[in-house]
N, C-alpha and C positions, 0 to 999 in steps of 0.2 A: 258451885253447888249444881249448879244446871249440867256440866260437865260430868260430873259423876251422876249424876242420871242418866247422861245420854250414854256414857259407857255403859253401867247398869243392861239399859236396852239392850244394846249390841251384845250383850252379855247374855240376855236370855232368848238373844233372835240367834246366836250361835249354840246356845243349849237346843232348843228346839231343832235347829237344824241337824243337831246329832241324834237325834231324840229316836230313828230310825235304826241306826249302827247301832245303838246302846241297848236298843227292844231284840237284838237280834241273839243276845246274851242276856235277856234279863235284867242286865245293869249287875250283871255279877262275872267275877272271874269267871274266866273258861276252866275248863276241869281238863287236866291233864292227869295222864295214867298215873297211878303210884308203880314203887319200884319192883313191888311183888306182880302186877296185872302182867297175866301170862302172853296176853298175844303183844305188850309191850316188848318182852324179855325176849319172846321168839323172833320179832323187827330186828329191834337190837343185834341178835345174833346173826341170824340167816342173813342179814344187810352185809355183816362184816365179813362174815366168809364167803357172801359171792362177792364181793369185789379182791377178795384174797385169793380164790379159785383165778379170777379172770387176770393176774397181773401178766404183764408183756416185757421183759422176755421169761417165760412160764417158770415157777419155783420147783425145785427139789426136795425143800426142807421148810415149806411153809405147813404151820401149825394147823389145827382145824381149831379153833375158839369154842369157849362152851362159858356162862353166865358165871359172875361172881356176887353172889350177894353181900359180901363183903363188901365189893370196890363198889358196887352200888349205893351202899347205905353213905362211903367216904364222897363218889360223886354229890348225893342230895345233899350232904352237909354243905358240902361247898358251893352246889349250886343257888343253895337261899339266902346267899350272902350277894348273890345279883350282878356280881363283878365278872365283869369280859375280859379274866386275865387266869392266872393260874394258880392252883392252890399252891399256898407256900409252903405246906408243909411235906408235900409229894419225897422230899428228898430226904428226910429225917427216917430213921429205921426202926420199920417196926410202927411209927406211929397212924399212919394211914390203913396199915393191915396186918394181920396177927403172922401171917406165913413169908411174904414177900419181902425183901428189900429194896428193893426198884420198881416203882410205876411210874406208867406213861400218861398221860391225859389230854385229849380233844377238848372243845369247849367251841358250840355253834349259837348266835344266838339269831334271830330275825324276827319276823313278826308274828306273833302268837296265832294267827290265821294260815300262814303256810308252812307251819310246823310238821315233817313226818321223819323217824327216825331214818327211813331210808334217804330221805332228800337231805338231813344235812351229812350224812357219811358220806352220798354223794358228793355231799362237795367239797368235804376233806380228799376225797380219793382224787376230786379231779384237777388237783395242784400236781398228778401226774404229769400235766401239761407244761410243768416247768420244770420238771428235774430229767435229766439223763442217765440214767440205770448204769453205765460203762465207765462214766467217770465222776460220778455223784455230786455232779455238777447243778444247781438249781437254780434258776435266774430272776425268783418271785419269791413265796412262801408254799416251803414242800413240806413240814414238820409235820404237819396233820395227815399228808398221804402218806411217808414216812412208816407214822405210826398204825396205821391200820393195818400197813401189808408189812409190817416186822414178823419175820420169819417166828422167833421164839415166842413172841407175846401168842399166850393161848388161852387167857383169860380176860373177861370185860365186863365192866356194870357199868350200867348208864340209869341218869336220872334226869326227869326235863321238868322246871318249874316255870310259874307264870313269876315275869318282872313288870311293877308297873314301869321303870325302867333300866334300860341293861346295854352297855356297848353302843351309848348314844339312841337307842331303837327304844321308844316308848311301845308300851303294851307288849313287853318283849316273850318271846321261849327263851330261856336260856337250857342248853343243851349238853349236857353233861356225861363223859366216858373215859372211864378210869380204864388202865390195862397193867396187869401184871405177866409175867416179869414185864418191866418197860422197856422202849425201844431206844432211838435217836443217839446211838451211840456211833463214831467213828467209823462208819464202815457202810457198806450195800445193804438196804434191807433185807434180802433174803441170800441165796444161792442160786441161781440160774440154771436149769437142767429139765431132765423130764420128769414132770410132776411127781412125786412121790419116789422117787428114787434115791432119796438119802434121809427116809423116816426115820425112826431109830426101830430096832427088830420087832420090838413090841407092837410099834402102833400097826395098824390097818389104815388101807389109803378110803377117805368118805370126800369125793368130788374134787380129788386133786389133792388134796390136804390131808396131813398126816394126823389121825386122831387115835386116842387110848380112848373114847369113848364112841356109844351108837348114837347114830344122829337121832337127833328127837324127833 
């Protein structure tokens, strides 16, 4: 009996100790954007295509990206299920999205305090650091840089929900970015050449990248 009071104590000399981190929120979730908040969607985008503008050795036939609220609304569904793996149903046709047959999907989670859509693309993009462009050779995990700088993929929705936990990380973001058509197939992610040199006739080149639309 004396024991469970004395944990008790330590119980609320550990509450109290958090009592500062917890006023710092209220004692309520953090608010994360919804999938429609515009300067969300604009991160999102603008993130993807400069690290798609900046790849080494420079693309010819890389896509310019523009928002899906489509693969967004499929990202949120999957994201509040809180699991740090992958939707299973990505491969099934037609059932993640009314136009596509193939999507691609990232997924970043860390801790709800250093959550920005550009930092976790960042750090999909910098598993650059283990792959070799020439003989598609990767000596870590490249699947997430992979797919950002896939030449065809020119569409993306992303959704980030609060986990109380997710990928082992309490209080987690998880991080959520669908892409159609999807990438990671057999082959170099893009073509190597000078920039905008093998768009297709129609597009116009917007910062390296081949687009059928005006940047926003």
């Amino acid at each position: 009996h004396k024991h469970f009071k004395h944990a008790s104590y330590l119980w609320w000399v550990a509450l109290l100790a958090l009592w500062p981190a917890l006023g710092t929120t209220d004692g309520k979730r953090p608010v994360f954007p919804s999938i429609a908040d515009k300067a969300f969607i604009e991160e999102c985008v603008r993130s993807h295509n400069d690290y798609r503008a900046k790849v080494a050795p420079p693309a010819s036939n890389m896509r310019y990206m523009t928002w899906d609220a489509a693969l967004a609304r499929t990202a949120r569904a999957w994201a509040h299920k809180c699991r740090f793996e992958h939707n299973v149903y990505l491969e099934k046709k037609y059932q993640c999205h009314p136009n596509f047959t193939t999507l691609g999907e990232n997924i970043w989670v860390g801790s709800h305090h250093i959550f920005t859509p550009t930092g976790a693309v960042r750090s999909w993009y910098n598993e650059v650091n283990f792959y070799t462009f020439e003989t598609r050779k990767c000596t870590k995990i490249c699947g997430h840089y992979t797919q950002v700088v896939w030449d065809n993929s020119y569409k993306v929705g992303c959704a980030v929900v609060f986990c109380n936990k997710a990928g082992g990380i309490k209080n987690a973001a998880l991080f959520v970015c669908d892409y159609a058509p999807g990438g990671n197939f057999p082959r170099r992610p893009y073509t190597k050449g000078a920039p905008c040199s093998k768009c297709a006739k129609e597009d116009t080149c917007e910062n390296k990248l081949c687009s059928k639309y005006k940047q926003m």
